[in-house]
C-alpha positions as CSV (number, residue, x, y, z in Angstrom):
1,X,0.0,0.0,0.0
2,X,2.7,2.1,1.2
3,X,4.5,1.3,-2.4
4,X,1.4,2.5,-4.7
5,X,0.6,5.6,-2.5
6,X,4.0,6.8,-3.2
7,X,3.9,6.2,-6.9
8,X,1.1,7.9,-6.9
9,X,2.7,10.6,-5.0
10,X,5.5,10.8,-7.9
11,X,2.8,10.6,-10.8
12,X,1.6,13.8,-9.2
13,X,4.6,15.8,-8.3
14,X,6.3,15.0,-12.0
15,X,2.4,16.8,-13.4
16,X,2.5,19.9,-11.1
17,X,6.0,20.7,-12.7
18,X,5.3,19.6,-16.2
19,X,2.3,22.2,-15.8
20,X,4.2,25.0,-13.9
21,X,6.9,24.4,-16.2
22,X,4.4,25.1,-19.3
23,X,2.8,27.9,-17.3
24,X,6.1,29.7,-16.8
25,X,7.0,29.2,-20.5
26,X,3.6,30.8,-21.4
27,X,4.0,34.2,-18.7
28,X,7.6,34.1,-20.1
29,X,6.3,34.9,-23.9
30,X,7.8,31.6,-25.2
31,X,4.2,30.2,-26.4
32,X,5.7,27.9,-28.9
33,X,7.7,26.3,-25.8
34,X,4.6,26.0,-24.3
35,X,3.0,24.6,-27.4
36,X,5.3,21.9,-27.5
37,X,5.2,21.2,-23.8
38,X,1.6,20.5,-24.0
39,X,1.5,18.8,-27.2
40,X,3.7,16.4,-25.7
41,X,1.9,15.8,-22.5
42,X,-1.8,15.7,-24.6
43,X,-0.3,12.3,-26.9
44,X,-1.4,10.3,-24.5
45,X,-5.0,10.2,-22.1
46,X,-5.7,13.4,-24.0
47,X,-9.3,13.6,-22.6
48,X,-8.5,12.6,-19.1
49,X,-9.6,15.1,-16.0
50,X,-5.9,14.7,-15.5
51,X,-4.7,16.2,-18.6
52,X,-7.2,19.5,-18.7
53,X,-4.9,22.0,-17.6
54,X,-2.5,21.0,-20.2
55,X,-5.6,21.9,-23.0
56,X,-6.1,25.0,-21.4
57,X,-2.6,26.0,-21.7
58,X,-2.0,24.7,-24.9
59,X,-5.6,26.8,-26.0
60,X,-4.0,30.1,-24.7
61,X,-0.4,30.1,-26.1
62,X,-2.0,28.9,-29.8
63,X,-4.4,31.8,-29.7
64,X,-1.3,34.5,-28.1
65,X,1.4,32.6,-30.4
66,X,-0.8,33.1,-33.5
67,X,-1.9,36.5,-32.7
68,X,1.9,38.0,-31.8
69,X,3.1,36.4,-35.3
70,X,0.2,38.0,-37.6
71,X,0.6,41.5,-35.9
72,X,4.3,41.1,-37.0
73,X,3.4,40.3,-40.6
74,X,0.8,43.2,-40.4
75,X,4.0,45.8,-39.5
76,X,7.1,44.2,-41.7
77,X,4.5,43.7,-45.0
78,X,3.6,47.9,-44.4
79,X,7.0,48.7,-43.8
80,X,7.8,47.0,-47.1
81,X,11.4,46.1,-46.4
82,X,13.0,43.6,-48.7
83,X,15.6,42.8,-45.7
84,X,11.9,41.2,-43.7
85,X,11.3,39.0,-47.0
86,X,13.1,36.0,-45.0
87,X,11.1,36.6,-41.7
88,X,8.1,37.2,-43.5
89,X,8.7,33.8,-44.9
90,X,9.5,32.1,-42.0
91,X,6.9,33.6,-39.8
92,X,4.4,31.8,-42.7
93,X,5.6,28.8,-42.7
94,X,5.8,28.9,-38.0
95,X,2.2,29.7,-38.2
96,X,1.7,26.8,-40.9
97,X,3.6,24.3,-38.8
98,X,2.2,25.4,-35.8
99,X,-1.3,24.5,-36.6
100,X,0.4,20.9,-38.2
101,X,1.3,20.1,-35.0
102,X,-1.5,20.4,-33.2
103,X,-4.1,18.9,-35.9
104,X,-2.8,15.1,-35.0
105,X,-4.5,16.1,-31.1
106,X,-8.1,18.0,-32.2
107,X,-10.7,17.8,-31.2
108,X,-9.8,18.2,-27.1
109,X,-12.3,18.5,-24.8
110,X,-13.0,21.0,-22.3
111,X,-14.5,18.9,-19.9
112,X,-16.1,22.0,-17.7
113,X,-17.3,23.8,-20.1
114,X,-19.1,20.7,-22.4
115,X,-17.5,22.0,-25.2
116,X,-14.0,21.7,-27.6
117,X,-11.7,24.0,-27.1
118,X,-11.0,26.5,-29.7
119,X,-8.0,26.5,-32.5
120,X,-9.2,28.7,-35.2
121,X,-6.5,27.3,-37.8
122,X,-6.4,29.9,-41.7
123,X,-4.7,28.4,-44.6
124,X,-1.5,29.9,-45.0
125,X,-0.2,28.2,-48.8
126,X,-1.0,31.3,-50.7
127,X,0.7,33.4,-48.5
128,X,3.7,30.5,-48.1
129,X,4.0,30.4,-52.0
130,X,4.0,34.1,-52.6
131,X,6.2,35.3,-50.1
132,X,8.9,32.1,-51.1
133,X,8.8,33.3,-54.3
134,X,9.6,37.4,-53.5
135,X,12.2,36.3,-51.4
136,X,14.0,34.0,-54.1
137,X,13.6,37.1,-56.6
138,X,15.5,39.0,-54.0
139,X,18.0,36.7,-53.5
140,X,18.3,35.6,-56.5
141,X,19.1,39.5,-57.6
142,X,21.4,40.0,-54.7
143,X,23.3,36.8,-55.5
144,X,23.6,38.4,-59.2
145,X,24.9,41.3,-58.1
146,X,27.6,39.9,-55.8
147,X,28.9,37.6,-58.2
148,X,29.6,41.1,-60.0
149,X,32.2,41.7,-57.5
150,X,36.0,40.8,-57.3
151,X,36.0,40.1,-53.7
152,X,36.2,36.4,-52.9
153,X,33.9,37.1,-50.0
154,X,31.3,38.3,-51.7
155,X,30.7,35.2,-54.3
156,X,31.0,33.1,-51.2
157,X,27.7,35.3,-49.9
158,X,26.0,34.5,-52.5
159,X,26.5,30.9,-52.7
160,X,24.8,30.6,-49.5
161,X,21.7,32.9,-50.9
162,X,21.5,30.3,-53.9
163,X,22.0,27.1,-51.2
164,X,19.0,28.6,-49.7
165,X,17.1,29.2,-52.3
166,X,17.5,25.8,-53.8
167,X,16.7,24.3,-50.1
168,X,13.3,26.4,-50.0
169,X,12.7,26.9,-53.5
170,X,14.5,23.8,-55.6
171,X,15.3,24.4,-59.4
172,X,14.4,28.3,-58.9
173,X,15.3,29.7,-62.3
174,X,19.4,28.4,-62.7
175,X,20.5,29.3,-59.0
176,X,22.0,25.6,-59.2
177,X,24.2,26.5,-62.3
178,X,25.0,30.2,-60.4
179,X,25.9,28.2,-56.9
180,X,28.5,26.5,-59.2
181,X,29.8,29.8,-60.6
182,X,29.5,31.6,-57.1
183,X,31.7,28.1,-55.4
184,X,34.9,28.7,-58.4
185,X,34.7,32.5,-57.8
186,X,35.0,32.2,-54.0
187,X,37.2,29.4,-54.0
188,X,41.1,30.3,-52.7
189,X,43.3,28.2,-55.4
190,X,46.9,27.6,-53.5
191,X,49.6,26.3,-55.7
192,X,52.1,24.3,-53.9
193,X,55.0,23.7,-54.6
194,X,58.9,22.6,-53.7
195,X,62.4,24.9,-53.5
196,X,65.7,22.7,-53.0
197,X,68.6,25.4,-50.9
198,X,70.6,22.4,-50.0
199,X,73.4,20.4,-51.9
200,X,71.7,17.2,-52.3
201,X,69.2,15.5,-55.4
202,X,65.6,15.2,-53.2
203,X,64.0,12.1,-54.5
204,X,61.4,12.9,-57.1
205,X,59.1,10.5,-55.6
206,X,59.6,12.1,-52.0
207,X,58.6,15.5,-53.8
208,X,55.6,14.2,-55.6
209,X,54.5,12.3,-51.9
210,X,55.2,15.5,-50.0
211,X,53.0,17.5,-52.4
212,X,50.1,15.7,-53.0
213,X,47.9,17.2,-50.8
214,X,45.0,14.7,-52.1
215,X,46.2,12.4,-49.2
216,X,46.2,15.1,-46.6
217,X,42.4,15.7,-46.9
218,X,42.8,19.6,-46.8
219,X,41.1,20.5,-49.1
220,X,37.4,22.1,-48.2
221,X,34.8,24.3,-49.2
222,X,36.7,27.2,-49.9
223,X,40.6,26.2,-50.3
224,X,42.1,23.7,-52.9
225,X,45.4,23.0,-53.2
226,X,47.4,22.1,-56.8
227,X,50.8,21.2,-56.5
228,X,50.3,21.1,-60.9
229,X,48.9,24.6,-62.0
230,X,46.0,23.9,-64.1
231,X,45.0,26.3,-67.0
232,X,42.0,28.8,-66.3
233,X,43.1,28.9,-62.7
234,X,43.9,32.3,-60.9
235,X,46.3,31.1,-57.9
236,X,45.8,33.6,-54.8
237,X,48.1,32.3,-52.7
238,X,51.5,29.8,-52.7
239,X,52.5,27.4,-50.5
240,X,56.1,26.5,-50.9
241,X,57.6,23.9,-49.0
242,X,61.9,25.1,-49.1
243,X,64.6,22.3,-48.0
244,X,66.6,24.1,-46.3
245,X,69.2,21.2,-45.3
246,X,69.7,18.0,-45.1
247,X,72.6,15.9,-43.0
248,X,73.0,12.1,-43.3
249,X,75.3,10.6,-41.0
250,X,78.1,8.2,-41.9
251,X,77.5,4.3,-41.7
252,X,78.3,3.2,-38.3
253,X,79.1,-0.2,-36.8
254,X,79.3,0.2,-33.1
255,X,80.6,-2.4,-30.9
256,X,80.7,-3.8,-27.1
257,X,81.4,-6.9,-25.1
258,X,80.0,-7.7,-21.9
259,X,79.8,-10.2,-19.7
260,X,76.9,-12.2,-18.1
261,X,76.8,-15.0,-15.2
262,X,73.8,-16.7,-13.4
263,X,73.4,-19.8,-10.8
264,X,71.3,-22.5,-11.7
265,X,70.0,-25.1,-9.7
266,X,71.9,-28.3,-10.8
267,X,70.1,-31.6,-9.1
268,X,70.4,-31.8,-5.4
269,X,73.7,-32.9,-3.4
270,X,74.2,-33.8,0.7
271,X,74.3,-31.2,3.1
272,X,77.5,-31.2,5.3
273,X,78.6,-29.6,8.4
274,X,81.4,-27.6,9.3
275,X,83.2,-31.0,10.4
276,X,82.1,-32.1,7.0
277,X,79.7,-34.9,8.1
278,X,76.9,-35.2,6.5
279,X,72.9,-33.7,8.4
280,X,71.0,-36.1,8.6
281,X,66.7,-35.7,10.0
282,X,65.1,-37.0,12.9
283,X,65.0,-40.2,10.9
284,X,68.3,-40.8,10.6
285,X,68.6,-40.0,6.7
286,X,70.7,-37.2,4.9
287,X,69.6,-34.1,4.3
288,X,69.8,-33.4,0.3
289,X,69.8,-29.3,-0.9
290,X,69.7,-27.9,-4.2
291,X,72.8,-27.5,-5.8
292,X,73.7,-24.6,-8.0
293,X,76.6,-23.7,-10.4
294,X,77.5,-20.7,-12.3
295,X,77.0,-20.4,-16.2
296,X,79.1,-17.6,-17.7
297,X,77.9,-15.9,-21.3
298,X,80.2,-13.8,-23.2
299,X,78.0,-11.3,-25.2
300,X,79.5,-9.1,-28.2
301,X,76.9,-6.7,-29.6
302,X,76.8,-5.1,-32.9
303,X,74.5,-1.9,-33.4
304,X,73.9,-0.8,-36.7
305,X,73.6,3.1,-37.1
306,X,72.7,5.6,-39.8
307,X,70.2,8.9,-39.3
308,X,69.1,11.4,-41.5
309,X,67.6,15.0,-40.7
310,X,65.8,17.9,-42.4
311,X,65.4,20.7,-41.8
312,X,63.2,23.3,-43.9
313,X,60.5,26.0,-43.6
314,X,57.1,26.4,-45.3
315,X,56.4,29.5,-46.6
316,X,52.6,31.3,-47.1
317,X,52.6,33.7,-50.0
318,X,50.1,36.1,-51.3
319,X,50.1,35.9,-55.4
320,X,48.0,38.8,-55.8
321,X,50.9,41.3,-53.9
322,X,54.2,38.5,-54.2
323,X,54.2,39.3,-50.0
324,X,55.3,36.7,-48.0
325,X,52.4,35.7,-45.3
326,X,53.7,34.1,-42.9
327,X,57.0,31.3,-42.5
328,X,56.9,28.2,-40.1
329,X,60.5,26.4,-39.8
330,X,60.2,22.3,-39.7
331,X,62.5,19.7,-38.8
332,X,62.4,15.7,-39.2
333,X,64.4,12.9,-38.6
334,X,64.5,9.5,-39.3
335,X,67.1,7.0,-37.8
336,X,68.2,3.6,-39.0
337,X,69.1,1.1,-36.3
338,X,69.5,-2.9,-36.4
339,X,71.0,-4.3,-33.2
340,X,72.2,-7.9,-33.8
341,X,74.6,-10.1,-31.2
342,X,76.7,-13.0,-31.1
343,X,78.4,-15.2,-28.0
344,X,80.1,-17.2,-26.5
345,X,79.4,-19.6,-23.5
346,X,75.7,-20.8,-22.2
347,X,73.3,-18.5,-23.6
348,X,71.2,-19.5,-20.7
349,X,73.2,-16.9,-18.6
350,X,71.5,-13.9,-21.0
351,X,68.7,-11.8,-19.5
352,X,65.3,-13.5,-22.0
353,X,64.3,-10.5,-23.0
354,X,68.1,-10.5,-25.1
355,X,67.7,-14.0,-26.5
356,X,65.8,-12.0,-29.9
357,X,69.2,-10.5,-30.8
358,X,71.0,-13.8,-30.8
359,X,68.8,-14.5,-33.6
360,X,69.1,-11.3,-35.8
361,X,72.1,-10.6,-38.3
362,X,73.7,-7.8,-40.2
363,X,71.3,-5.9,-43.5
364,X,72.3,-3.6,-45.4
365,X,72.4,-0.3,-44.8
366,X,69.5,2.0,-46.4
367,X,71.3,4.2,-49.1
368,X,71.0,8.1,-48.7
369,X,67.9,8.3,-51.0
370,X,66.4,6.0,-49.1
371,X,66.5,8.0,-45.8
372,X,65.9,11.0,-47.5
373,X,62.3,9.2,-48.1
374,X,62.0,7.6,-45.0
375,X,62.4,10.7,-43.3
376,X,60.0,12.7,-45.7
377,X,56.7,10.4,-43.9
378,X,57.6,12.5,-40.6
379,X,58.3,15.6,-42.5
380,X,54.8,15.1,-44.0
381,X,52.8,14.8,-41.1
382,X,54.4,17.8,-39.5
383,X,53.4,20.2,-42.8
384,X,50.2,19.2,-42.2
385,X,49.7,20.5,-38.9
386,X,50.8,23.4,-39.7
387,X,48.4,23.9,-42.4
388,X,45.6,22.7,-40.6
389,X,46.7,25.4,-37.7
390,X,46.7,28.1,-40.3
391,X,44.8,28.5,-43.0
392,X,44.9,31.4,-45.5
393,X,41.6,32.5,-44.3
C-alpha cells in the first residue's frame, strides 16, 4: 500500500512541474515552448480530468502565439522592407507548422465547459508560396549582383543565398548553375609547390609524396590546393615547402662486449657440516639441498647506425601582392638502427628478453635516398599540422 501511495505521489509531483513548467514558459512569452510542452503531455490520455490544464494551456499560447506572429506580418509587410522578406517567410511557414502540429491532437475537450476547445486554424499556402517566391527574386538579384564583384567574400555570400534558395525553392530559375559559378569565384586556389637550398638531389618521388595534398584531406569548401597549375586557374596564394638542409650521417658499426653470469639449480647434493659430516633428519637420513653452479655468457653486440635530418621551412605567400604571409620552420628525422649479437658460453646466462638478438644478423644499410624518403613520412605529417593550424583564411 505504502508502495502505490507513493507512486502515486511521484505521478503527481512529475504533473504539477510539467504544468508549472508550461505555465512559466507561457508568462515568459515563449508560447511555442509552451505549445510543444503541451503537445507532448496531450499524446497520450488526452481527454482525461488529469490532462485538462495542459488543454487549457495549450488553448492560450496557440491563440497568443498566433496572434503575436500575424501583428508582425501586419507591421514588416507595411513597412515593405525587402531585408523582412526571409522573416516574412518564415513567420508563414511557423504559423503553418504550428497548426500541423497540433491537428494530430483535435478535437480536445473542455470537460467544464461541455464544449471543444478552440483552435481557429487559416490556410496559409498562398501566402507561403508568394512570399517564397519574392524572397527568391530577391536573393536571386542579390546573388547576381555579388557575383559582379572581385571580392572572394562576396561570391562566397552568394553561394549561400542560392544554397538557400534551392533548399526552399529547388530548381528556382538556374540558382543551381549560379551556386557553381559563385563556389569557383569564391574558391582560394593555393599552388604548392617545392624549392631545394641544400646540396643534395631530393627524391622525385619524396617531392611528388610531399606535395600531393590529395592524401592530406585539406582540401574544403573554400581552399584547394594544386601542386600542378591547371590552366584557367587564378592562384591567390603559394605554398612552398623550401629544404633548407639536409645531414646524413656516416654508416656506423658500433661495438661492445659484456659479460653475463647466473646460478642454476643443478640436481640436489648432501648437506654437510662444518666437520664435513653429512645432516641427517630425525629419521636418521641425509639431508639433500639444491645444488647450483655458475654459467658464464660472453655477449658481443653489434648496433647498426645511420640517421638522417631535415630541416626546412614552409612559406605562405600572397600571389596577388608577391608578400610573403607568414613562414613556419620544420625539422624531421629519421634513424636507421639494427641491433644484432653473437656469444660465447651458455646462452642461458643472457637476461630473455636478449635471446631475440641472438637471432638477428647484419642488413644492409639504407642508401641516402632511401632515408631522404624515410624521413620525408615524418616531414609530411608535420606540414600538415601546420596547415591545418593556419589556414589562409
Amino acid at each position: 500500500m505504502q508502495k502505490i501511495t507513493l507512486f502515486v505521489s511521484i505521478l503527481f509531483l512529475a504533473f504539477s512541474c510539467g504544468v508549472k513548467t508550461t505555465q512559466s514558459l507561457l508568462s515568459d512569452g515563449n508560447y511555442d515552448g509552451a505549445i510543444d510542452r503541451a503537445v507532448e503531455a496531450l499524446k497520450t490520455k488526452k481527454d482525461s480530468k488529469g490532462k485538462q490544464d495542459y488543454v487549457y494551456l495549450l488553448e492560450e499560447a496557440f491563440a497568443k502565439a498566433k496572434d503575436r506572429d500575424l501583428r508582425s506580418l501586419e507591421l514588416m509587410e507595411k513597412e515593405k522592407n525587402p531585408a523582412n522578406l526571409e522573416r516574412i517567410y518564415n513567420t508563414y511557414v511557423q504559423l503553418e507548422n504550428r497548426q500541423e502540429k497540433i491537428r494530430p491532437l483535435l478535437p480536445l475537450q473542455l470537460l467544464k465547459q461541455g464544449k471543444n476547445a478552440q483552435f481557429p486554424f487559416d490556410n496559409y499556402t498562398d501566402k507561403i508560396i508568394s512570399s517564397k517566391n519574392a524572397l527568391s527574386k530577391y536573393l536571386y538579384d542579390n546573388a547576381g549582383v555579388l557575383l559582379k564583384s572581385t571580392n572572394k567574400l562576396d561570391s562566397r555570400k552568394a553561394y549561400d543565398d542560392l544554397a538557400y534558395i534551392e533548399s526552399i525553392n529547388p530548381n528556382y530559375k538556374n540558382a543551381k548553375k549560379l551556386m557553381d559559378d559563385a563556389l569557383f569565384k569564391g574558391t582560394d586556389f593555393v599552388n604548392v609547390y617545392a624549392t631545394n637550398e641544400t646540396e643534395m638531389i631530393i627524391p622525385k618521388q619524396l617531392q611528388n609524396d610531399l606535395l600531393d595534398f590529395s592524401t592530406y584531406g585539406l582540401n574544403d569548401k573554400w581552399t584547394v590546393y594544386h601542386s600542378i597549375k591547371q590552366k584557367n586557374v587564378k592562384y591567390d596564394y603559394g605554398l612552398i615547402l623550401n629544404f633548407r638542409e639536409i645531414y646524413i650521417s656516416p654508416e656506423q658499426i658500433k661495438e661492445k662486449e659484456f659479460i653475463k653470469e647466473k646460478q642454476i639449480k643443478y640436481g640436489v647434493k648432501t648437506l654437510f657440516d662444518s666437520r664435513g659430516n653429512p645432516v641427517k633428519d630425525s629419521l636418521g637420513r641425509p639431508v639433500k639441498v639444491d645444488n647450483f653452479k655458475t654459467i658464464k655468457i660472453n655477449i658481443y653486440e653489434y648496433r647498426q647506425y645511420k640517421a638522417c635530418q631535415i630541416t626546412a621551412k614552409v612559406d605562405y605567400l600572397d600571389l596577388k601582392t608577391n608578400q610573403l604571409l607568414q613562414s613556419f620552420p620544420v625539422a624531421s628525422e629519421f634513424v636507421f638502427e639494427n641491433v644484432y649479437s653473437t656469444y660465447r658460453g651458455d646462452r642461458n646466462a643472457s637476461d630473455e628478453s636478449y635471446l631475440d638478438y641472438f637471432n638477428k644478423r647484419a642488413v644492409p644499410f639504407p642508401n641516402n635516398e632511401q632515408m631522404v624518403f624515410d624521413t620525408g613520412e615524418d616531414l609530411k605529417a608535420k606540414l600538415k599540422d601546420i596547415i591545418v593550424r593556419n589556414r589562409f583564411r
